[in-house]
C-alpha positions in Angstrom: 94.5 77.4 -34.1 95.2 74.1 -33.8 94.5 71.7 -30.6 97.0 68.8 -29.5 95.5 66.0 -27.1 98.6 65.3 -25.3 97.0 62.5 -22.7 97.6 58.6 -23.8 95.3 56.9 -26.2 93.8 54.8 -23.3 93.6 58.1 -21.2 91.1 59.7 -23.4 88.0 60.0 -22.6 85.6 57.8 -24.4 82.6 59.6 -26.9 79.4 57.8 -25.7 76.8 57.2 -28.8 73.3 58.9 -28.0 71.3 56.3 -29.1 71.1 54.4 -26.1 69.6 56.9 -24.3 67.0 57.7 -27.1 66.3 54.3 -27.7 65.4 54.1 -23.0 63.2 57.4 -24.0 61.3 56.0 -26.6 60.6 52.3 -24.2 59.5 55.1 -21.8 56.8 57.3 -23.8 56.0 54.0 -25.0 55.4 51.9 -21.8 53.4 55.1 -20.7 50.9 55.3 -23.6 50.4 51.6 -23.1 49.4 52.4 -19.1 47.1 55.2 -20.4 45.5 53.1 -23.3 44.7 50.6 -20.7 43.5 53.1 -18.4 40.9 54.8 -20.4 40.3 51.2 -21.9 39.5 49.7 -18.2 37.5 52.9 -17.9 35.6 52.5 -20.2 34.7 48.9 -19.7 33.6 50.3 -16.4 31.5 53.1 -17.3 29.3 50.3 -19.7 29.6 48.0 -17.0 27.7 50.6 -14.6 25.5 51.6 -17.3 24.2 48.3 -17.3 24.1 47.8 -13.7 22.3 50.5 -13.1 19.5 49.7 -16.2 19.0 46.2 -14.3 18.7 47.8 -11.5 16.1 50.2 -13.0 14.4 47.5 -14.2 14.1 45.2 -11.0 13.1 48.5 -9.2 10.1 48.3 -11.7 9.5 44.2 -11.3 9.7 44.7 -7.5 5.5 45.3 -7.2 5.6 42.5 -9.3 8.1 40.1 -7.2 5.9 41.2 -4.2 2.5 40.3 -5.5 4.4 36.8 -6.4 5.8 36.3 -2.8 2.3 36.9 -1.3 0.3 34.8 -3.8 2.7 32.3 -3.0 2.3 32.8 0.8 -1.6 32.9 0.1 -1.5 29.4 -1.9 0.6 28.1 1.5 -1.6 28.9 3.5 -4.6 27.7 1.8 -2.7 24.1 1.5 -2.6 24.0 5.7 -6.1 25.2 5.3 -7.2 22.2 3.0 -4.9 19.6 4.5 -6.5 20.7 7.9 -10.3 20.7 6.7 -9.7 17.4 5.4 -8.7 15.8 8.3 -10.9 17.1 10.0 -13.8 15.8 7.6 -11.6 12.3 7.5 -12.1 12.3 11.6 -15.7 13.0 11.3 -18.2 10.7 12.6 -21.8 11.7 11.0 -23.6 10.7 13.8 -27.3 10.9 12.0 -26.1 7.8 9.8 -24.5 6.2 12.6 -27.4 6.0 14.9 -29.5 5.3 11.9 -27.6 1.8 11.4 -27.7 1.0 14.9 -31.4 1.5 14.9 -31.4 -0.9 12.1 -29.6 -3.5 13.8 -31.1 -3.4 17.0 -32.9 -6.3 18.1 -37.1 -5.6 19.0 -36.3 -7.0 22.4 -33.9 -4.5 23.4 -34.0 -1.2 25.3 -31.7 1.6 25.1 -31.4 3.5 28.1 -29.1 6.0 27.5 -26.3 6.4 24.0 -23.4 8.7 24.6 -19.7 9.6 23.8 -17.1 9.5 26.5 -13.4 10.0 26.6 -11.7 6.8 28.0 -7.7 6.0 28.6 -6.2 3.1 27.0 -3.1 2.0 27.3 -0.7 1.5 23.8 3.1 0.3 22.5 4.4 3.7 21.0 8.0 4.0 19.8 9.5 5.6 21.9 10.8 9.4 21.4 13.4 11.8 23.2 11.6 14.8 24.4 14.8 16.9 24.1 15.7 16.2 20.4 12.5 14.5 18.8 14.4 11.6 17.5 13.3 8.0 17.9 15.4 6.2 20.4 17.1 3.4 19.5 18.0 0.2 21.4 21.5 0.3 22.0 22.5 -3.8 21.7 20.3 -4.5 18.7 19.8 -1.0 17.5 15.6 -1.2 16.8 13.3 1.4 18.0 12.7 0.9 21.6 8.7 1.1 22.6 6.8 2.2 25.3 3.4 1.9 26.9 1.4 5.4 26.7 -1.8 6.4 28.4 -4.0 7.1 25.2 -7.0 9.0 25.5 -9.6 7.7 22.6 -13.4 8.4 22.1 -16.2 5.6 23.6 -19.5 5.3 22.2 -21.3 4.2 25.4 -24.3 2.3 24.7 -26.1 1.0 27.9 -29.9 -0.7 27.9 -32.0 -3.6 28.8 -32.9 -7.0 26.9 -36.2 -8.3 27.6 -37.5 -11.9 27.0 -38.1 -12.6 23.2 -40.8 -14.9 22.0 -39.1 -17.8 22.9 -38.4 -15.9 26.7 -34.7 -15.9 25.8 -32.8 -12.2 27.3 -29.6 -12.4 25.2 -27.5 -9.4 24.1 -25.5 -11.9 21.3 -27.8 -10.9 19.1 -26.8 -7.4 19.5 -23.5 -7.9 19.4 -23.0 -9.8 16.3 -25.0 -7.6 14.2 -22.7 -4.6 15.5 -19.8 -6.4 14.8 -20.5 -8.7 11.9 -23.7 -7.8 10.2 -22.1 -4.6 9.1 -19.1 -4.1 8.3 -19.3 -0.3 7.9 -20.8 0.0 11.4 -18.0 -2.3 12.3 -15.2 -0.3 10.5 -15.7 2.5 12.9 -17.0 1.2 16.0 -14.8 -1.2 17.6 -16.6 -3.3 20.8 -15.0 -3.9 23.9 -15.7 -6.7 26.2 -19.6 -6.0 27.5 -20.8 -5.7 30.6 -23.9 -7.7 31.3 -26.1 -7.6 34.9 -29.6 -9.5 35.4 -31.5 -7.1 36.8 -35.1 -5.9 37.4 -36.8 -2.8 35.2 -40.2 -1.8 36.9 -41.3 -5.1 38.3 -40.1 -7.1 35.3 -36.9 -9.3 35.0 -34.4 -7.9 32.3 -31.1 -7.8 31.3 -29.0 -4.8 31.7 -25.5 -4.0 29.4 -23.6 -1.8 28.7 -21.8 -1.9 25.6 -18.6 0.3 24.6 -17.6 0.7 21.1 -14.0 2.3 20.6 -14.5 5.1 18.0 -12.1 4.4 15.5 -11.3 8.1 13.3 -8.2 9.2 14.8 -9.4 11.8 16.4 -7.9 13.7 19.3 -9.5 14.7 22.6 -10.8 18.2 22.8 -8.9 20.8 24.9 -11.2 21.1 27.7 
């Protein structure tokens, strides 16, 4: 049997090729094996990635007595600085009386009486810079921009020396002597002790004419005043 096509040459239907369509199949199961390689590639990199995470964790688990120790040795060695720091001020500030009164002995004139040697907390007033209470910060002038200053009520350790002179060979009742050897005889006594002005009274001690002082030396350590 034989078959006519009647239709027009430009009516006829055109005969697609295949290979198009075999070649968009083949990008396909392509492009998809690349997406899986990846996949179990990235997967992969994962898993070792949580391997290993997890072994340094493991491992720091273990160090963590170890990192503890370390914190509180360091804590330890801290506190031991304050400790020191403290200890030595406090031996800086400290006035070894035994030595003290041991020099002053020495330099004590044979004509002179002490009556009674004590310590006593006087105020004296000082130029401090001046700080805000609110923010701790110096405060500052605001024309020429210098630290301002102010006068504080300081409360500084006194050793309160008071006696009597009596009449030397040549019937002389002077405390000059006393003074300069406290103040420029020795100059270690001197470092420490700092005199104010005297106070000096001709007086009578049990029938006999003398004359009384009372001499205040400024103990110069630093120290502060003891809660009371």
């Amino acid at each position: 049997m034989i078959t006519i096509n009647l239709l027009p040459h430009d009516l006829r239907p055109i005969k697609h090729s295949a290979l198009p369509y075999a070649g968009a199949v083949l990008v396909f199961l392509l492009a998809v094996f690349g997406m899986a390689f990846v996949f179990m590639t990235m997967h992969g990199r994962i898993a070792d990635t949580q391997q290993e995470l997890d072994a340094k964790q493991t491992e720091l688990g273990a160090l963590a007595s170890v990192v503890k120790e370390f914190n509180d040795l360091s804590q330890r060695k801290i506190t031991l600085e304050k400790k020191a720091q403290i200890i030595k001020e406090i031996l800086s500030d400290r006035v070894i009386w035994s030595e003290h009164l041991n020099q002053l002995a020495g330099l004590t004139p044979a004509n002179i009486w002490y009556k009674r040697i004590r310590v006593v907390w006087q105020s004296f007033k000082e130029q401090q810079v001046k700080v805000d209470p609110k923010t701790g910060k110096v405060v500052l002038d605001p024309k020429t921009q210098q630290p301002q200053m102010e006068t504080k009520s300081i409360q500084k350790p006194v050793l309160e020396i008071s006696g009597y002179v009596v009449a030397d060979a040549q019937g002389e009742r002077q405390v000059s002597p006393l003074l300069d050897a406290t103040t420029k005889a020795d100059s270690e006594f001197a470092k420490i002790f700092t005199l104010q002005p005297p106070k000096i009274e001709d007086t009578e001690f049990k029938g006999f004419a003398v004359r009384g002082f009372t001499l205040n030396y400024v103990i110069e350590t630093g120290g502060k005043k003891p809660d009371a």
